[in-house]
C-alpha positions as CSV (number, residue, x, y, z in Angstrom):
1,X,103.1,70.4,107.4
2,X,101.5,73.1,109.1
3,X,103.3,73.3,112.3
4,X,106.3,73.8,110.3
5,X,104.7,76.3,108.0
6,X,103.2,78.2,111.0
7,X,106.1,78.5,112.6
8,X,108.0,79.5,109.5
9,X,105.3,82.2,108.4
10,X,106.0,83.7,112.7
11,X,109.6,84.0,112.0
12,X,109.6,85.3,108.4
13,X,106.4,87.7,109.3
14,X,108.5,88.9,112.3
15,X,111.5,89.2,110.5
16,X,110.0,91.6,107.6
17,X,108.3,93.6,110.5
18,X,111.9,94.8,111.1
19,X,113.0,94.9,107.6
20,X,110.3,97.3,107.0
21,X,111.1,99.2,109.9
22,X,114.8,99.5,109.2
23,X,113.9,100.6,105.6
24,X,111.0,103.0,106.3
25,X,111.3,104.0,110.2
26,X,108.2,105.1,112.1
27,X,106.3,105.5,108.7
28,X,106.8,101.5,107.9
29,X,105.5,101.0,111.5
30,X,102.0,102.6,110.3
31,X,102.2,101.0,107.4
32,X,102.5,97.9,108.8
33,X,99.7,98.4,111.5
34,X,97.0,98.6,108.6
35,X,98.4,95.8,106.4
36,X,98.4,93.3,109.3
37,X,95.2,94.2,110.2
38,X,93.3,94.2,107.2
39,X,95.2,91.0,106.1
40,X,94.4,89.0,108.9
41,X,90.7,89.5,109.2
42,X,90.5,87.6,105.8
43,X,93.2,84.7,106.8
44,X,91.1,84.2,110.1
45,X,88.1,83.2,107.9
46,X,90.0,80.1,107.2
47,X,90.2,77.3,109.4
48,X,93.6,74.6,110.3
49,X,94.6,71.6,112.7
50,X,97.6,72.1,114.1
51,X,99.0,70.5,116.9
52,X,96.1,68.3,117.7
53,X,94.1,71.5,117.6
54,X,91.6,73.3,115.2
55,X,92.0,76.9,115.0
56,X,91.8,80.4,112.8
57,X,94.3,81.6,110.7
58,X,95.4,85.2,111.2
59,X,96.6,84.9,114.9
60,X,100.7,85.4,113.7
61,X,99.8,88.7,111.5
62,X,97.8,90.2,114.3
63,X,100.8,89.1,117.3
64,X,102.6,91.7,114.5
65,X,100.1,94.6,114.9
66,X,101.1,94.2,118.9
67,X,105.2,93.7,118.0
68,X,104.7,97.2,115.8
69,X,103.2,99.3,118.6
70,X,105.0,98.0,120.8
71,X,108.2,99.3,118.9
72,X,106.4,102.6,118.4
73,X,106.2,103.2,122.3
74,X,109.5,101.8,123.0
75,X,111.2,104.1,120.7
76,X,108.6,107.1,119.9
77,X,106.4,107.1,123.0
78,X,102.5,106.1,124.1
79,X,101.3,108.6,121.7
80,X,103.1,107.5,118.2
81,X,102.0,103.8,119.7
82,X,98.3,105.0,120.2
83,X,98.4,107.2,117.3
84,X,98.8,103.8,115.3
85,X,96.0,101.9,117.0
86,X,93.7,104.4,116.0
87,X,94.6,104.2,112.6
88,X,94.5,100.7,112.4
89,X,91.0,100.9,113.8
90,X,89.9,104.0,111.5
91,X,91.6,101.5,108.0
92,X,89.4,98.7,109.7
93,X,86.4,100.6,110.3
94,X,86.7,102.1,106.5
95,X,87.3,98.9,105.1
96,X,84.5,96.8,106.4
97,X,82.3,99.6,105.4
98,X,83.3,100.4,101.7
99,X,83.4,96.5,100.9
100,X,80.2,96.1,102.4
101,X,78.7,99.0,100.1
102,X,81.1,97.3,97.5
103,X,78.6,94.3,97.7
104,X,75.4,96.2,97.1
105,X,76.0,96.6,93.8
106,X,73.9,94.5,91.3
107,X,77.0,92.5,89.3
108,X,76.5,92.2,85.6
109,X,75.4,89.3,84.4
110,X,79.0,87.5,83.5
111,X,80.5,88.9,86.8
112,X,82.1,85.7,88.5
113,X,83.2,87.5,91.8
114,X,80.6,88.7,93.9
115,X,80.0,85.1,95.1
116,X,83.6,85.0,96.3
117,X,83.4,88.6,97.8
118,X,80.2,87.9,99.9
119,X,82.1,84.8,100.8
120,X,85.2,86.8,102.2
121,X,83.7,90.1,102.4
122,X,80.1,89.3,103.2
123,X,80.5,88.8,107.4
124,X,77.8,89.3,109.7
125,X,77.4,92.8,111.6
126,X,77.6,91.0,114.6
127,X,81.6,88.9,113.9
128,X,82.4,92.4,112.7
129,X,81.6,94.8,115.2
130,X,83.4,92.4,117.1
131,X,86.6,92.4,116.2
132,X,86.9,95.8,115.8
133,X,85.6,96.5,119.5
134,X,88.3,93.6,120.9
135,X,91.0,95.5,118.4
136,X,90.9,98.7,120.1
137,X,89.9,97.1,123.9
138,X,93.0,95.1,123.8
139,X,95.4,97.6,121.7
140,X,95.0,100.4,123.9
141,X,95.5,98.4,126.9
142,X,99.0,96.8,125.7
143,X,100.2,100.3,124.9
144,X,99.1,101.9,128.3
145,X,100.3,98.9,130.0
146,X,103.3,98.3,128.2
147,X,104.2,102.0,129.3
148,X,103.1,101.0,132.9
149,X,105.8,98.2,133.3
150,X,108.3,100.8,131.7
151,X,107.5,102.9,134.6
152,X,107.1,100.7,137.2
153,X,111.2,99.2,136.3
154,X,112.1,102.5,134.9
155,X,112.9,101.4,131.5
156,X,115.1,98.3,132.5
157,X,113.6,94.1,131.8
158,X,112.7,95.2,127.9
159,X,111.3,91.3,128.0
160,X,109.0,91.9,131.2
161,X,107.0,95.1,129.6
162,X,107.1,93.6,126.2
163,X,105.3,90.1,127.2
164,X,103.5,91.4,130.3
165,X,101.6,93.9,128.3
166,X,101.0,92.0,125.1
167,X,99.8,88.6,126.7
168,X,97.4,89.7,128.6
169,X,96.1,92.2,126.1
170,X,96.2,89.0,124.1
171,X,93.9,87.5,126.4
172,X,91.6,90.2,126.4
173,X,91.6,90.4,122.7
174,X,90.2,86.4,122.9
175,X,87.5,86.5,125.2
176,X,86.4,90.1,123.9
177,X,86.0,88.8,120.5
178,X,84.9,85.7,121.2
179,X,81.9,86.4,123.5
180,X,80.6,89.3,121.3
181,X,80.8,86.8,118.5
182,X,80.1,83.4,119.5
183,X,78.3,83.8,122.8
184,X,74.7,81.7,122.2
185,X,76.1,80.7,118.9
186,X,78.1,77.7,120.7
187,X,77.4,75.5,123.8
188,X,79.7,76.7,127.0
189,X,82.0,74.3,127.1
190,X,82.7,74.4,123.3
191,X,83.4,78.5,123.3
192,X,85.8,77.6,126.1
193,X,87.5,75.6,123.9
194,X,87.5,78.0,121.5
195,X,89.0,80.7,123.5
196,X,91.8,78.6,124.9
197,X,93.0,77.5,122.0
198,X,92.9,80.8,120.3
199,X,94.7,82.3,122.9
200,X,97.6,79.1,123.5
201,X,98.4,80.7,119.7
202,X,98.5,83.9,119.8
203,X,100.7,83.8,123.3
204,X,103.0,81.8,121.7
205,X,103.6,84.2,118.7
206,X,103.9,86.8,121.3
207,X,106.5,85.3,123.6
208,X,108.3,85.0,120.0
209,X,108.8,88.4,119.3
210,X,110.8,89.0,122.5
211,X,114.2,88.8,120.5
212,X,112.7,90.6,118.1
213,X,112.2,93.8,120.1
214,X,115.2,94.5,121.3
215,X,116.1,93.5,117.7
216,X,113.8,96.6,116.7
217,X,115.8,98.9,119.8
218,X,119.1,98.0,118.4
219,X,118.3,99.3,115.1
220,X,116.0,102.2,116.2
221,X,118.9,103.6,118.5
222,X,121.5,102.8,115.5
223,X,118.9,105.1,113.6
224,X,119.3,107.8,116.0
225,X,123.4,108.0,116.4
């Protein structure tokens, strides 16, 4: 059951990335950026087997935040496509901050939801700082190498800059996060685990949005005509 809804949640996540963009241009793009990201630092609190393997929710909603600056270069250039990683880091930054203020207050004494907060909201500095630093590593490195691959086949293989640049910023992403966070936390062999599995899904989600891209040209150049 959740192979099937994973896969199902990748396409219909997908899907909607280009819906929005179709309805709402470069704007929807943004928009998207900051609602993937907040969205999936609370889904990768929770935890799944899938496919003989235990790993984090949240990998398919951030594989989006890639697909949408990835569209943003293609069709606006590096600097709309780093323009958006910045705000997706400055929403992130913003957010961890006000929620963690947001927990300082002293709830009154019928309040039922600051247990549930500090249970979402109420994550170590350590798991925090980093994701946000792997974020902005492995975003601006798909956007200046996405533009590298452009270069490098001037413009032509869509596919080749599109999955060159976001698996291995993909990759970084992983072993950033996961060696800030887990390092000492988990025996060697175990983080390894950790960061191969991690990655096995989040490649996959990537390789998915191939179609999807030139999807996203098609409708940016039908935009411009």
């Amino acid at each position: 059951m959740n192979e099937l809804l994973w896969i199902g949640f990748a396409v219909v996540d997908l899907t909607l990335t280009l819906a929005v963009f179709r309805l709402f241009g470069k704007s929807g793009l943004f928009g998207l950026i900051v609602f993937n990201l907040l969205l999936c630092n609370i889904q990768v609190l929770k935890t799944v087997e899938m496919f003989g393997m235990t790993t984090t929710l949240g990998n398919i909603l951030y594989a989006g935040v890639f697909l949408a600056t990835d569209i943003l270069g293609e069709l606006y250039g590096k600097k709309e496509a780093q323009k958006g990683v910045l705000l997706g880091f400055v929403t992130l930054v913003m957010a961890t901050v006000y929620m963690q203020v947001a927990l300082t207050f002293i709830p009154a004494p019928d309040d039922f939801a600051q247990p549930l907060l500090e249970g979402i909201f109420g994550l170590l500095p350590r798991l925090a700082a980093a994701s946000m630093v792997a974020y902005l590593v492995s975003q601006m490195h798909d956007v200046w190498a996405y533009h590298f691959w452009k270069r490098k086949t001037n413009g032509q293989a869509l596919w080749l800059r599109n999955n060159a640049s976001t698996l291995v910023s993909q990759a970084l992403d992983t072993v950033i996060f996961c060696l800030l966070a887990f390092w000492g936390q988990y025996p060697a062999q175990v983080l390894m685990e950790i960061i191969i599995t991690t990655f096995l899904f989040k490649g996959t989600v990537a390789l998915l949005d191939t179609p999807f891209i030139y999807l996203a040209r098609a409708i940016g150049r039908k935009g411009t005509d």
